[in-house]
PAZAKE-358954 format. One record per residue: y, x, z of N, C-alpha, C in turn; chain; residue number from 1. Coordinates in steps of 0.001 Angstrom, whole numbers, plus 500000, padded with zeros to 6 digits. Layout:
! residues N
<<Y X Z> <Y X Z> <Y X Z> A NUM>
...
This chain:
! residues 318
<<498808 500841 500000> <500000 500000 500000> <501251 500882 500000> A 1>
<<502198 500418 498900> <503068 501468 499063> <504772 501271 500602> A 2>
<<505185 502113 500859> <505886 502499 502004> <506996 501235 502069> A 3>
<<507717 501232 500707> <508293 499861 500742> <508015 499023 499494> A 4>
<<508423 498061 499589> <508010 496450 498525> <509638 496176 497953> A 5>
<<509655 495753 497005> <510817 495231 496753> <510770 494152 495841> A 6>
<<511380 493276 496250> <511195 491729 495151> <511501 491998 494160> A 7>
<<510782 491009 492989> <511610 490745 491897> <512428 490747 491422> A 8>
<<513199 491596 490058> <514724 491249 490152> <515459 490339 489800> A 9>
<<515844 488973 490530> <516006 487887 489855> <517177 486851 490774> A 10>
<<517747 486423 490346> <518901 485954 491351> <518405 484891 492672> A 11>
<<519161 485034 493577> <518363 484069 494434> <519669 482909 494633> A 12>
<<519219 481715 494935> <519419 480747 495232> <519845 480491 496790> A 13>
<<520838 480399 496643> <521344 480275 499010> <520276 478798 499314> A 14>
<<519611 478177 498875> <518850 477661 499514> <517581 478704 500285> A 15>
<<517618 479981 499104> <516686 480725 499712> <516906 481274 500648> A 16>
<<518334 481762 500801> <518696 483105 501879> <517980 482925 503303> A 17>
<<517688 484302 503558> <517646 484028 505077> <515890 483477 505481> A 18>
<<515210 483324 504224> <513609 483289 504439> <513028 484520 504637> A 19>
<<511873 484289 505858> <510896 485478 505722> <510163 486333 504534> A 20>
<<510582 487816 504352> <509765 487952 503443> <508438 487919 502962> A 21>
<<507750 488085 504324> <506316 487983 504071> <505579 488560 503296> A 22>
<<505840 489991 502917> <505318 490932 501886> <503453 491361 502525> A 23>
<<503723 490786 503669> <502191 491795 504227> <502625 493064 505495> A 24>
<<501573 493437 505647> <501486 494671 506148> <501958 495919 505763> A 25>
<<503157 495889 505852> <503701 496968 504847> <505040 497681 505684> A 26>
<<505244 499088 505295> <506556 499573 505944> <507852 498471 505893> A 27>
<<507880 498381 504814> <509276 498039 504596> <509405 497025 503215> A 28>
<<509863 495716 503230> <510161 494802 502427> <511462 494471 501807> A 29>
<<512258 494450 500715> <513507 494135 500842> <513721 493233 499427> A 30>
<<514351 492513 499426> <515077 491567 498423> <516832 491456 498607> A 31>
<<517131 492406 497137> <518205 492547 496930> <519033 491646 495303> A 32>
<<519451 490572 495533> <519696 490232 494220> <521142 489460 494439> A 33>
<<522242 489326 492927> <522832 487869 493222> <522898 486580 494023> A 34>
<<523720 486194 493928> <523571 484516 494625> <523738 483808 494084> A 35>
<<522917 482827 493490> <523483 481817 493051> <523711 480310 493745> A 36>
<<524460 479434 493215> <524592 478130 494153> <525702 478380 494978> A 37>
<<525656 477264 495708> <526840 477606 496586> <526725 477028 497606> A 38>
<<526985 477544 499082> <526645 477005 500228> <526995 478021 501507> A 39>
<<527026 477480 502858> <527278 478447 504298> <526136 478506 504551> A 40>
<<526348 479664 505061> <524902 480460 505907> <524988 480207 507097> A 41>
<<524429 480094 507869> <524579 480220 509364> <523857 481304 509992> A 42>
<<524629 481919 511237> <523586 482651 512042> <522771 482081 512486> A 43>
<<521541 482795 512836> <520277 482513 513458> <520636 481318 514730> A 44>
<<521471 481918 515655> <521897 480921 516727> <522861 480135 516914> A 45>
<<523545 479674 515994> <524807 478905 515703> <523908 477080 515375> A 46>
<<524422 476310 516448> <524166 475066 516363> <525461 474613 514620> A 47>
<<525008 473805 514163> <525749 473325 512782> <526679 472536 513436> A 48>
<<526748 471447 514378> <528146 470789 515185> <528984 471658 516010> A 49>
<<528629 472986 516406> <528953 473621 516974> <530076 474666 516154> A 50>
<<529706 474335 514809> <530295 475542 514234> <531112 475013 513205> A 51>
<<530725 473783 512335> <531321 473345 511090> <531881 471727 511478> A 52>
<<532825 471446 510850> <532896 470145 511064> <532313 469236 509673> A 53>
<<531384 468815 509912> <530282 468205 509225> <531117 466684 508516> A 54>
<<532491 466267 508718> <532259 465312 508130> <533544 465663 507064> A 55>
<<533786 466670 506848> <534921 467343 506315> <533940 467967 504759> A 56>
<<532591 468260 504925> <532229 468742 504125> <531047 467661 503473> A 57>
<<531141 466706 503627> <530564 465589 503025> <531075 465772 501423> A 58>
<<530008 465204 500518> <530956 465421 499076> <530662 466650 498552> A 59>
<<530671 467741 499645> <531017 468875 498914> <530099 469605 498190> A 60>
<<528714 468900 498139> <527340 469800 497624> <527092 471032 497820> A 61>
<<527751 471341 499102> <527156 472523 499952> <525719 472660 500568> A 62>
<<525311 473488 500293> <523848 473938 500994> <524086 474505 502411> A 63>
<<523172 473828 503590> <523724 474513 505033> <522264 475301 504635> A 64>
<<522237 476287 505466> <520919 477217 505267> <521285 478456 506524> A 65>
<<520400 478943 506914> <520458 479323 508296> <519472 481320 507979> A 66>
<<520331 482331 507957> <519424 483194 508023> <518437 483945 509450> A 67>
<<517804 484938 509102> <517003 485589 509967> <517885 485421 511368> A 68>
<<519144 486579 510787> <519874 487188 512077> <520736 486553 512590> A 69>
<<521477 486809 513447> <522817 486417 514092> <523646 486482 513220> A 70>
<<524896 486368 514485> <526209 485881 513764> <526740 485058 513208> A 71>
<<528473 485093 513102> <529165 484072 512720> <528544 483712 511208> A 72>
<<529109 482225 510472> <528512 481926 509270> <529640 481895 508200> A 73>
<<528781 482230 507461> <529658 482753 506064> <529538 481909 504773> A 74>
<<530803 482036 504114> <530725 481600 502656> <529597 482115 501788> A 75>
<<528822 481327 501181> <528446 482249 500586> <528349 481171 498643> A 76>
<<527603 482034 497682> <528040 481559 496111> <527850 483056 495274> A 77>
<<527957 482483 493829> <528204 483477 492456> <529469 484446 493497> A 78>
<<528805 485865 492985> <530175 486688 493012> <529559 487541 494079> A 79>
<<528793 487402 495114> <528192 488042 495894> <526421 488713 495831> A 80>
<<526406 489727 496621> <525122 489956 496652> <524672 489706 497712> A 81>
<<523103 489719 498201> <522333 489377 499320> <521264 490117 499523> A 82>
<<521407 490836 500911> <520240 491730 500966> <519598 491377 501954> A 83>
<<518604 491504 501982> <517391 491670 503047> <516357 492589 503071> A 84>
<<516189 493298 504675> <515447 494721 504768> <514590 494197 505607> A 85>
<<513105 493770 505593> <512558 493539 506284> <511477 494863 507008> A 86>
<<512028 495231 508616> <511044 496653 508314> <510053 496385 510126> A 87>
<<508870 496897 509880> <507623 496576 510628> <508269 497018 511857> A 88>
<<509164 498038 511996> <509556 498294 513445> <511277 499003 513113> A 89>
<<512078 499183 514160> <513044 499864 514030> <513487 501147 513191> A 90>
<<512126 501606 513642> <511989 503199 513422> <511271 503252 512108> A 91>
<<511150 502372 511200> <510544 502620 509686> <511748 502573 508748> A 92>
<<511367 503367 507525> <512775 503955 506373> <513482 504980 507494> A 93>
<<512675 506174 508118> <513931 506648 508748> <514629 506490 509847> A 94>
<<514596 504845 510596> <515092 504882 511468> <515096 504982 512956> A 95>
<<515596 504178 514137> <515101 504550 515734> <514468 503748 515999> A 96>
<<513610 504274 517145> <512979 503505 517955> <513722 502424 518902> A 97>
<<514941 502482 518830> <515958 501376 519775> <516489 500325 519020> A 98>
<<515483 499011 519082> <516379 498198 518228> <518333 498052 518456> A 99>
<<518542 498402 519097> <519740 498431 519686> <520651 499117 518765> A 100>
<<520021 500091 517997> <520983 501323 516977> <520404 501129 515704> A 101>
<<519572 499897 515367> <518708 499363 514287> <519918 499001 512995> A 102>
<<520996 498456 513361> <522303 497995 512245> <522867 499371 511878> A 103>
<<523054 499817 513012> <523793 501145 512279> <522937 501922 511884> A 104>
<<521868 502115 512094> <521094 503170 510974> <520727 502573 509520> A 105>
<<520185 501272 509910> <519662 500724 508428> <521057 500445 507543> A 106>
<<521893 500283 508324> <523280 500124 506823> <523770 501219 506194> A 107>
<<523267 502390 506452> <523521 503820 505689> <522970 503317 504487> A 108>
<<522076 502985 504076> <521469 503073 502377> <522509 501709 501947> A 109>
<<523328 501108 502352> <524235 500113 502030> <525335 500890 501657> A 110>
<<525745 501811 502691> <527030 502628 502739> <527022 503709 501389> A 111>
<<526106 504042 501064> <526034 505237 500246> <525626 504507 498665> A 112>
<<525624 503245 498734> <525325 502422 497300> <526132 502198 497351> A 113>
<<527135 501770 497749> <528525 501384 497588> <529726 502420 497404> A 114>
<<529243 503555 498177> <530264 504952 498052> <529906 505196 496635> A 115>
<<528971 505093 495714> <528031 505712 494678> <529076 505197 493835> A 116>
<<529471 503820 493818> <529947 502859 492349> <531313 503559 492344> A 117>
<<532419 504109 493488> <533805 505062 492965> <533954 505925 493979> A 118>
<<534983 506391 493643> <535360 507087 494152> <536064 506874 495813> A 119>
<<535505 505720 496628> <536232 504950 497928> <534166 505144 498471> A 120>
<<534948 505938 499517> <533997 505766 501041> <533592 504624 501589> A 121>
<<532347 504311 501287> <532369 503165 502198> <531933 503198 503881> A 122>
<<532513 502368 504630> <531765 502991 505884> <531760 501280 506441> A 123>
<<531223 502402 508334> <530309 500930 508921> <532016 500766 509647> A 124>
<<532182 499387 509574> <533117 498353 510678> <532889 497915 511858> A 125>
<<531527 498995 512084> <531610 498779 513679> <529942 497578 513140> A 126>
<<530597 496366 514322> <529175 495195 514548> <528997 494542 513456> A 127>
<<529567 494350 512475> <529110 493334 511785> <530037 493785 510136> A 128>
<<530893 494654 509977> <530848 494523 508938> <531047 495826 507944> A 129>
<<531034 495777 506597> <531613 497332 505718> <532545 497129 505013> A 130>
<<533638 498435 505521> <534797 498429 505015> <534935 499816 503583> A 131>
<<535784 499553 502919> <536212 500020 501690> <537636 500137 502142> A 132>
<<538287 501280 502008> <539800 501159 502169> <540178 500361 503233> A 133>
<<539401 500615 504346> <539621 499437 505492> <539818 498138 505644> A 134>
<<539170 497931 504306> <539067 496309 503859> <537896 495480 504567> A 135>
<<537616 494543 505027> <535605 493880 505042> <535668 493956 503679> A 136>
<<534772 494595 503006> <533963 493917 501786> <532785 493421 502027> A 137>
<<531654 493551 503160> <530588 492817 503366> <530549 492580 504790> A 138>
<<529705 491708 505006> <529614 491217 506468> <527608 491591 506434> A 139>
<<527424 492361 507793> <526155 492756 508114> <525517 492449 509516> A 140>
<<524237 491932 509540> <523421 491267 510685> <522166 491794 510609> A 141>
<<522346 492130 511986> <520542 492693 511986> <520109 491070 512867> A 142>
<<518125 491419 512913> <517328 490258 513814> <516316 491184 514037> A 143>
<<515639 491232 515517> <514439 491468 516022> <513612 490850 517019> A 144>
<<512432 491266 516620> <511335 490718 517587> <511062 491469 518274> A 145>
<<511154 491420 520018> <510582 492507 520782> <509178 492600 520692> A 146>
<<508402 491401 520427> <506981 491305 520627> <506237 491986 520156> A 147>
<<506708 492081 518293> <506195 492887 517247> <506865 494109 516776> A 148>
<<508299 494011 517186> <509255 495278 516752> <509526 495091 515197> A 149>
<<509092 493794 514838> <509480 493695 513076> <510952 493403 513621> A 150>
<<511942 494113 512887> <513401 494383 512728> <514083 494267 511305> A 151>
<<514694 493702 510985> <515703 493007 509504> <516940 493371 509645> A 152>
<<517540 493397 508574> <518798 493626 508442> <519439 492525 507378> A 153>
<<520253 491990 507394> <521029 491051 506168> <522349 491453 506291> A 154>
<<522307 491214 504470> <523876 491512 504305> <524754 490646 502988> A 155>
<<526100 490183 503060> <526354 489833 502184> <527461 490495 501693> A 156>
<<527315 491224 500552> <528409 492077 499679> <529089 490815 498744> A 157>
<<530250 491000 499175> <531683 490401 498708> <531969 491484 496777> A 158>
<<531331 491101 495820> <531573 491749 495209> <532745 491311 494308> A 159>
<<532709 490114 494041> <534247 489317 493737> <534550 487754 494081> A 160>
<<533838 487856 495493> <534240 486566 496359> <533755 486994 497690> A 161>
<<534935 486943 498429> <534514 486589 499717> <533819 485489 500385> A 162>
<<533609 485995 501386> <532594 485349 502358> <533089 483951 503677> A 163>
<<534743 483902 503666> <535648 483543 504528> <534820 482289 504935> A 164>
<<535113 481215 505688> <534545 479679 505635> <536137 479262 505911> A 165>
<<536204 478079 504760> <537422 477342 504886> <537835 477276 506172> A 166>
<<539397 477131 506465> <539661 476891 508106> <539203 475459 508149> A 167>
<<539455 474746 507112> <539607 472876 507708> <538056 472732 508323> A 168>
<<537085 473547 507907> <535794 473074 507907> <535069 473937 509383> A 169>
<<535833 475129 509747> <535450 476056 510727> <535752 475903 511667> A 170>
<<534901 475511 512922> <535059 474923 514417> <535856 476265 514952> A 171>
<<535622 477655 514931> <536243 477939 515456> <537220 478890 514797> A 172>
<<537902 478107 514098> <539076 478690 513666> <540357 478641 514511> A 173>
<<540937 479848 514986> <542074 479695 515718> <541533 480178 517338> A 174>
<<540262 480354 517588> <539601 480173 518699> <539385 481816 518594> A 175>
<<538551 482269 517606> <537951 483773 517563> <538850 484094 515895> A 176>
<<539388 485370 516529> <540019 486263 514967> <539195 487348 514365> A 177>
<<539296 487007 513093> <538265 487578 511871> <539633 488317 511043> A 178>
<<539343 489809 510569> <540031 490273 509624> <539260 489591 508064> A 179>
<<540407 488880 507293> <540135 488026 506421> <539249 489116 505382> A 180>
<<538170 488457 504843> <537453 489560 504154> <538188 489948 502705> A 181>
<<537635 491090 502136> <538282 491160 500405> <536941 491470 499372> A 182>
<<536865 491351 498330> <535989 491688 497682> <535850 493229 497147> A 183>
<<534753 493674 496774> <534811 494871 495952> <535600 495237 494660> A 184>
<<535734 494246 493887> <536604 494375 492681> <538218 494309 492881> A 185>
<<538668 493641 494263> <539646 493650 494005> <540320 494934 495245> A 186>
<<539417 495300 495805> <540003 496773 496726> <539622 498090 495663> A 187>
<<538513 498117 494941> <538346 499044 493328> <539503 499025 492246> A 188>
<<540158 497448 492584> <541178 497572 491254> <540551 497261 490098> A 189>
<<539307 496902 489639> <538445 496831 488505> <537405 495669 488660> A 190>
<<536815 494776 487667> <535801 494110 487884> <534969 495034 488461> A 191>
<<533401 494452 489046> <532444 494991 489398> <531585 494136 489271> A 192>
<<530256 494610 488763> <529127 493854 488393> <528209 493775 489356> A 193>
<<527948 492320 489443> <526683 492201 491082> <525806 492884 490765> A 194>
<<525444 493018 489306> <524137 493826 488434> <523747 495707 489130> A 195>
<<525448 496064 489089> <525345 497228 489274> <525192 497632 490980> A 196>
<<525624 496727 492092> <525349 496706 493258> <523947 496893 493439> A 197>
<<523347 496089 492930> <522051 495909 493226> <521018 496545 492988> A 198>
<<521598 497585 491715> <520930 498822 491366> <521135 500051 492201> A 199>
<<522113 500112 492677> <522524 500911 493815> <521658 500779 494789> A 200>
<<521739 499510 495305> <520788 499279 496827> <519661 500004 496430> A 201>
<<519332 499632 495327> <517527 499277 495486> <517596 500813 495504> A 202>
<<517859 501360 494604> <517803 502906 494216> <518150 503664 495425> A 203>
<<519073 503320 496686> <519619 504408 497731> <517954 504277 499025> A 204>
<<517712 502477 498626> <516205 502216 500053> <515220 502995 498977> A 205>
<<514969 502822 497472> <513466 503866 497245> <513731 505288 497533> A 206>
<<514870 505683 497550> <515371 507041 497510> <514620 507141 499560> A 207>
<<515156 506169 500387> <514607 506493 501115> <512855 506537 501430> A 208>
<<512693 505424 500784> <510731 505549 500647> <510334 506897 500311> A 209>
<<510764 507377 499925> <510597 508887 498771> <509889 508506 497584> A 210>
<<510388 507526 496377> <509757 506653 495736> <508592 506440 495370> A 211>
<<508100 506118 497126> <506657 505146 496888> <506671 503780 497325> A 212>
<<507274 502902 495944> <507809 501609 496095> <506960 500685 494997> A 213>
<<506554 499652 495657> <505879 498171 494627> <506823 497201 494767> A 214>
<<506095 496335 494451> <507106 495142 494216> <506334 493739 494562> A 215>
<<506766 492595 495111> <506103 491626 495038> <506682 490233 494909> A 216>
<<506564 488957 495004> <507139 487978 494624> <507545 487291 496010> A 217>
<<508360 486760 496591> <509222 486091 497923> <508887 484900 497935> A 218>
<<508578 484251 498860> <508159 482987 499171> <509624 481962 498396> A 219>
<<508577 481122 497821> <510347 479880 497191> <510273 478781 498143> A 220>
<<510541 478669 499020> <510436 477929 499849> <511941 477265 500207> A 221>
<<512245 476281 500535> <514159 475946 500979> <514217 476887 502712> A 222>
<<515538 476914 503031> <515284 477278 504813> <517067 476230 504820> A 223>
<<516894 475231 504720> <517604 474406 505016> <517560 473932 506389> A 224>
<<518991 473766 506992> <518872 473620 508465> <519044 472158 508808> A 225>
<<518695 471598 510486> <518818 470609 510592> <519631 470506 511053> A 226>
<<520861 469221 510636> <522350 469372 510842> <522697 467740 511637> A 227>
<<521348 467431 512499> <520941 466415 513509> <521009 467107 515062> A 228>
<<520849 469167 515195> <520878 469238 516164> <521645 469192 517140> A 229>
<<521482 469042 518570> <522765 469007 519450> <523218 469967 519230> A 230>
<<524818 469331 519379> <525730 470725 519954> <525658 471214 521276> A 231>
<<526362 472495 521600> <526394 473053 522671> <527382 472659 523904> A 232>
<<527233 472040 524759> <527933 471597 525779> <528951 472338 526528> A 233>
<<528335 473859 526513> <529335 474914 526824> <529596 476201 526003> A 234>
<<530898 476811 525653> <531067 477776 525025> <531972 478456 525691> A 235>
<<531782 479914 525576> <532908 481183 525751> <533630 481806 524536> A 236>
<<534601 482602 524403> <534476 483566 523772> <534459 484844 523795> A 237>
<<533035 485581 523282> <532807 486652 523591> <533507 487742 522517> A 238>
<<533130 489133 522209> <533538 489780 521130> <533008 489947 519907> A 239>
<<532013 489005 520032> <531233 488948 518229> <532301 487387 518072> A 240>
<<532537 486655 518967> <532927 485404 518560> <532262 484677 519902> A 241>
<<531849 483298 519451> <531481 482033 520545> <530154 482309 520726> A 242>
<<529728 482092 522281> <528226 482075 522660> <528068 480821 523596> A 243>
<<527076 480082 523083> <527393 478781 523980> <525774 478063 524520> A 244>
<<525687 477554 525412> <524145 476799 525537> <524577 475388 525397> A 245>
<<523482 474630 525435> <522831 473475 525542> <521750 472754 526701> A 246>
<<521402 471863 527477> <519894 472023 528124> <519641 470650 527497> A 247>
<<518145 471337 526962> <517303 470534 526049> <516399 470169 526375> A 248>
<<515375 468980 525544> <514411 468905 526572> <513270 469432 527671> A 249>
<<512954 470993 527034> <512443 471553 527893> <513055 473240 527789> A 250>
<<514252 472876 527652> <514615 474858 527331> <515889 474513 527511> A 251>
<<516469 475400 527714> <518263 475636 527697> <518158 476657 526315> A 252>
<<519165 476008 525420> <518776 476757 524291> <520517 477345 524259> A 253>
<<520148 478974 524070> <521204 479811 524236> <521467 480405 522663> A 254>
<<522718 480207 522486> <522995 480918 520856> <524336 481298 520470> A 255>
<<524652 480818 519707> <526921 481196 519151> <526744 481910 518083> A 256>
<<527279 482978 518250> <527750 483999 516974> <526751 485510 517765> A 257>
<<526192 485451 518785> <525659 486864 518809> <524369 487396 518268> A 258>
<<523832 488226 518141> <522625 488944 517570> <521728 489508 518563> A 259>
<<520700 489598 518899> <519605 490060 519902> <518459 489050 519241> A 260>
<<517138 489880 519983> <515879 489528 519953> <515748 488132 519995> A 261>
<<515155 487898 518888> <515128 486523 519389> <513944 485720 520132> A 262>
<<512793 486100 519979> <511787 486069 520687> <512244 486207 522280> A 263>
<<513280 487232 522740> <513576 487294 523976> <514637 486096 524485> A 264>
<<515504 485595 523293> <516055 484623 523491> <515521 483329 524101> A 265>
<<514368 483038 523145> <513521 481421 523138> <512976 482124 524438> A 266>
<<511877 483064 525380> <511335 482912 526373> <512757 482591 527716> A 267>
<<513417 483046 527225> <514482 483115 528220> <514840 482084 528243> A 268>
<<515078 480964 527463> <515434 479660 526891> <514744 478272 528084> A 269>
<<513103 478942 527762> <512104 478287 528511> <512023 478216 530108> A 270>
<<512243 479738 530211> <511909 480389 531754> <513264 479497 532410> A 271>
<<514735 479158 532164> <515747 478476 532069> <515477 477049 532921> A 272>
<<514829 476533 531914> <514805 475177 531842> <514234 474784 533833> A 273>
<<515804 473591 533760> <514964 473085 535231> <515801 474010 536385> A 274>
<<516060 475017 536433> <516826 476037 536899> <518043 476006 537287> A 275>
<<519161 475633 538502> <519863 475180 538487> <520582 476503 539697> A 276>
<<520073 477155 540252> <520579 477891 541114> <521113 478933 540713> A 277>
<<522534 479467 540983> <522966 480753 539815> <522500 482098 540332> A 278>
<<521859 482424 541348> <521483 483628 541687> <520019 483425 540943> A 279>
<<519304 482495 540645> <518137 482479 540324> <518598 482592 538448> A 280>
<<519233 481702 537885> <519354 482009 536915> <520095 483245 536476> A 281>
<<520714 484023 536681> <521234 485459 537190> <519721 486114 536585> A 282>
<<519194 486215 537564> <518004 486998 537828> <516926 486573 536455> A 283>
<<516862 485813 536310> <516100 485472 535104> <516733 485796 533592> A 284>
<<518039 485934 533930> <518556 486505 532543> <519000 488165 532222> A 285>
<<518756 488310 533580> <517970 490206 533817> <516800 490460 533318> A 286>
<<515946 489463 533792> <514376 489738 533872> <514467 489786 532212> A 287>
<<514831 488909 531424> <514293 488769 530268> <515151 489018 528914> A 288>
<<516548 489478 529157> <517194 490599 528248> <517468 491903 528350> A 289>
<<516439 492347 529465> <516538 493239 530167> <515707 494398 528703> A 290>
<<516243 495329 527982> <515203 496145 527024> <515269 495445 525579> A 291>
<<516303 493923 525922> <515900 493576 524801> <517289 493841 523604> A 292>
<<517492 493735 522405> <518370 493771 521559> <519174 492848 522187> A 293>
<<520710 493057 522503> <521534 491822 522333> <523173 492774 521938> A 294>
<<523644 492062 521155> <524909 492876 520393> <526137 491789 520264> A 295>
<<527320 492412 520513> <528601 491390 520422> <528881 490725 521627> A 296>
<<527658 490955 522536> <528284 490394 524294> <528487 491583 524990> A 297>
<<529653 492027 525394> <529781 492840 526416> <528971 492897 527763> A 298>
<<529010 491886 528221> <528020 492009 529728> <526667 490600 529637> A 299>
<<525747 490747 530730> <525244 489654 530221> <525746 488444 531527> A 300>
<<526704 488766 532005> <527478 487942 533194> <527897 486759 531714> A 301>
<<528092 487239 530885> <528509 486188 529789> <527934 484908 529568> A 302>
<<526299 485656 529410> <525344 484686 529229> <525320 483547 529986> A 303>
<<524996 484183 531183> <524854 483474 532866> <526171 482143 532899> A 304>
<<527296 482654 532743> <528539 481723 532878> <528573 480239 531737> A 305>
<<528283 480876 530415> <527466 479699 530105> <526164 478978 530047> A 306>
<<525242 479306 530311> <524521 478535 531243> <524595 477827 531904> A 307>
<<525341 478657 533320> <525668 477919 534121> <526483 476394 534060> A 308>
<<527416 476793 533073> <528425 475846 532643> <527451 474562 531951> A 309>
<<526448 475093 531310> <525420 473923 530144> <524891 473073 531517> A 310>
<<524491 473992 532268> <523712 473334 533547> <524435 472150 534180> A 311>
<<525672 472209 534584> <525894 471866 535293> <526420 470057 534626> A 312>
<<527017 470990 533347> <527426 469613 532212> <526176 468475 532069> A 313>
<<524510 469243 532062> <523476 468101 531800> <523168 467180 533104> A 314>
<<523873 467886 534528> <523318 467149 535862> <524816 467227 536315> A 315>
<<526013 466553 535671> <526743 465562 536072> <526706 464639 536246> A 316>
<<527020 463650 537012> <527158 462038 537079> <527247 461087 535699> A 317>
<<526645 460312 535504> <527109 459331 533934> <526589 460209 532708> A 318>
């Protein structure tokens, strides 16, 4: 089996984004192509009432669709590219054993496909995005499983459309500040072809395989979200953006705009539920993000405060 897989080269559809690759047993999986269609992505933990105002975008033949990782949700359509690195553990293509330093290592073969097309450096923006001339031109999300250590990366390159989400339609607009994104063609000064991005990628990850690369076909499946779920009863704002819970029927389900394990999320979710004492819930949100990925929350006193706050909102009076 070779070291990495790489899909088909063929445009994908934002109904697709954000599906498992499911290549097998293999180092490293990735699907790098166009977008076609048009629709918002959501992070992994972003409730859809929580984030969009749903009756504003009625009409609009938008696709909601929900990827792997975290983070805030993005425009997405023609004009952009979409990557996905699906790799068996942190530390495969090269990288660490700490999911924790998993974004910034795996976005080097991003950084150096993009430095490749001119003469402009591209570099990392820190949590979430890559700048050109200190522009965003892409917005980047990792996702991991502590259980298995399978670790992803997604990204969406702004090659002549940004990624922004309308304000009328964005819950938290005005709430959390975003440097407005720009595209590649227009910080280059020149068109740019999604064609030629994508030859870049692929060429900088086989360069890392040491080209022992196959190819295989991606599940066509929709990953359309359900836009029936509750919203979140309580929210903060942290420094990726909003992190907010819910208590559900048998879990306090914790999410917003941040990135961490998610497997450590849902047990933590469970262990939650029913839990009403804050030194006890404290302690349980030690016990179980304790080792694990979590990025864009400064402390996990964060977590705890909303919680607490979800808690207290489901065992009020009326």
């Amino acid at each position: 089996m070779p070291r990495l897989l790489v899909a088909e080269p063929r445009a994908i559809d934002v109904r697709r984004l954000g599906l498992p690759l499911g290549a097998g047993r293999v180092e490293a999986a990735a699907y790098v192509a166009p977008i076609v269609g048009e629709g918002i992505l959501l992070g992994r933990f972003q409730r859809v009432r929580s984030t969009l105002d749903l009756p504003r975008l009625e009409g609009s033949g938008l696709s909601l669709v929900r990827r792997q990782s975290g983070g805030p949700a993005l425009r997405v359509g023609r004009g952009q590219v979409y990557v996905s690195l699906e790799l068996a553990s942190p530390a495969s293509l090269g990288g660490v054993a700490d999911p924790a330093r998993a974004l910034n290592r795996h976005v080097r073969p991003l950084l150096r496909a993009l430095t490749s097309l001119s003469d402009i450096t591209a570099t990392s923006g820190g949590r979430d995005v890559i700048l050109a001339r200190g522009e965003p031109i892409a917005r980047v999300f990792v996702h991991h499983h502590r259980g298995t250590g399978v670790t992803g990366l997604e990204a969406v390159i702004h090659v002549s459309r940004a990624s922004d989400l309308d304000p009328a339609v964005d819950l938290a607009h005005g709430a959390v500040e975003r440097a407005p994104s720009r595209t590649l063609s227009e910080v280059l000064g020149r068109e740019v072809e999604t064609a030629a991005v994508v030859e870049a990628i692929v060429a900088e990850l086989a360069a890392l395989a040491g080209g022992d690369v196959g190819s295989f076909a991606p599940a066509m499946l929709s990953s359309r979200v359900d836009s029936e779920e509750p919203a979140f009863t309580a929210m903060i704002v942290e420094s990726i953006g909003l992190v907010g819970a819910v208590v559900e029927r048998d879990r306090v389900a914790i999410g917003g705009d941040l990135m961490a394990s998610h497997d450590a999320i849902e047990e933590l979710g469970r262990a939650l539920h029913g839990v009403t004492d804050a030194e006890e819930i404290g302690a349980l949100i030690d016990r179980h993000l304790g080792g694990a990925m979590l990025l864009g929350v400064k402390s996990l006193e964060s977590i705890r405060k909303v919680v607490l706050a979800a808690t207290k909102s489901a065992n009020a009076p009326g």
